[in-house]
C-alpha positions as CSV (number, residue, x, y, z in Angstrom):
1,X,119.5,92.3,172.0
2,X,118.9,91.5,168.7
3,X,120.7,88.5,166.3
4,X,122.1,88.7,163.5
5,X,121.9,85.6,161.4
6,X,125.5,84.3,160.3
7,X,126.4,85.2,157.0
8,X,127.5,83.1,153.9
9,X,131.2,83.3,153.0
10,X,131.8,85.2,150.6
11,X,129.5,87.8,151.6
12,X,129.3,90.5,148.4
13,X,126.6,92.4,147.5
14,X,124.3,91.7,145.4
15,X,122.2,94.0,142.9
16,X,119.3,91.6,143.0
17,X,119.1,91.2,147.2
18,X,115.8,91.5,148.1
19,X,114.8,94.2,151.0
20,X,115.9,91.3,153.9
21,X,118.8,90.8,152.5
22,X,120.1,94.0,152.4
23,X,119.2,95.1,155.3
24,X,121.1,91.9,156.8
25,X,124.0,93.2,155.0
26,X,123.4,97.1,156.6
27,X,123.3,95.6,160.0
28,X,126.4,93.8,159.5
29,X,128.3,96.2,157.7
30,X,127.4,98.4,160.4
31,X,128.3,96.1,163.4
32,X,132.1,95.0,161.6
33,X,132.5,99.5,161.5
34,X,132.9,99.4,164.9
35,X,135.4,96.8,165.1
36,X,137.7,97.6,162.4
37,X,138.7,99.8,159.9
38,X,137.0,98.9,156.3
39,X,138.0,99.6,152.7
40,X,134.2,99.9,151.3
41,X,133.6,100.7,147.5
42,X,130.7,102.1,146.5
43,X,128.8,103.9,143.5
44,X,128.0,107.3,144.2
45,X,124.9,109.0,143.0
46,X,126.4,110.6,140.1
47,X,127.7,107.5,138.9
48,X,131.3,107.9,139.5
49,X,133.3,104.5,142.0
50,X,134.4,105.8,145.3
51,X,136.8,103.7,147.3
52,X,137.0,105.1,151.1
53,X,138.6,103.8,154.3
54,X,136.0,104.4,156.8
55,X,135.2,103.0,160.4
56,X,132.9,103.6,163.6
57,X,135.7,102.6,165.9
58,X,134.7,104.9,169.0
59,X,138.6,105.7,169.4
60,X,139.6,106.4,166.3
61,X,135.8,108.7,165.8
62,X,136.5,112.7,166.7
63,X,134.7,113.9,169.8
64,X,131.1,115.9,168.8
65,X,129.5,118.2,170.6
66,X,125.7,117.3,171.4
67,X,123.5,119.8,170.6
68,X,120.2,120.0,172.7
69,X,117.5,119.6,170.7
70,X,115.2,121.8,169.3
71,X,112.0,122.6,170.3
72,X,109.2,121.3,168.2
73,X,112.0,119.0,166.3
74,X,111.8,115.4,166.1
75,X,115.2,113.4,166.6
76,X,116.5,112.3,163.3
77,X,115.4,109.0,162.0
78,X,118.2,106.1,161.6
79,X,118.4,105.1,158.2
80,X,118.1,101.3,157.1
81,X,119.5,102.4,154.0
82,X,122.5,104.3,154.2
83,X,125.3,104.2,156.8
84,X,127.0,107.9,157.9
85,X,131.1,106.7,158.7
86,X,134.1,108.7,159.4
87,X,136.4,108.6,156.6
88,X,139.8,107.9,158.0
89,X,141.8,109.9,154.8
90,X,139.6,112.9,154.6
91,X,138.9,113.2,158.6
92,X,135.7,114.0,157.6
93,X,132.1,112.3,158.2
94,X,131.0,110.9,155.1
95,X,128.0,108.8,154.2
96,X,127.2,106.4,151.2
97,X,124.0,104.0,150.2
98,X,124.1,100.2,151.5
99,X,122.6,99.6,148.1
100,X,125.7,101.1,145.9
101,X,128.2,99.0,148.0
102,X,130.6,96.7,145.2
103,X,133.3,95.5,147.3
104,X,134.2,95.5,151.3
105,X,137.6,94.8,152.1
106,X,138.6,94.7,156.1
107,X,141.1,92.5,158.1
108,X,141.2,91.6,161.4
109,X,144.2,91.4,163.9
């Protein structure tokens, strides 16, 4: 199993992270998903703030059907970049860029 290392309080993203750092911050955002619900505001691609209450909870996720796959088709590749969440007011699977996170907002029980 892999370690994480322990992260700095306060932990916000940073435009100027190097490659390390954000993938640090990917790994963790990724691991404190499935253990709570999170606020996460991002930058989308058009340029427009998106604030979204998202999570990778397995109980609160929607069952999906698991397709076979295809022949001749390679599995898809798990980005170190982005992070695909379920979006807890839409009930819908969204996705967003590690890199456009501004703020994370989460508490724990």
């Amino acid at each position: 199993m892999e370690t994480i290392d322990v992260l700095e309080v306060p932990y916000q993203p940073a435009k100027d992270w190097t490659d390390k750092e954000w993938n640090k911050f990917t790994k963790w955002l990724n691991g404190m998903l499935k253990v709570t619900d999170m606020t996460i505001t991002f930058t989308k691609k058009d340029g427009t703030v998106r604030v979204m209450k998202c999570t990778l909870m397995p109980d609160a996720l929607p069952v999906v059907e698991i397709k076979p796959l295809q022949e001749g088709k390679q599995p898809r590749k798990e980005s170190t970049t982005s992070i695909r969440v379920f979006d807890i007011e839409k009930n819908e699977w969204r996705s967003f860029a590690t890199t456009s996170v501004t703020r994370v907002e989460f508490s724990i029980s």
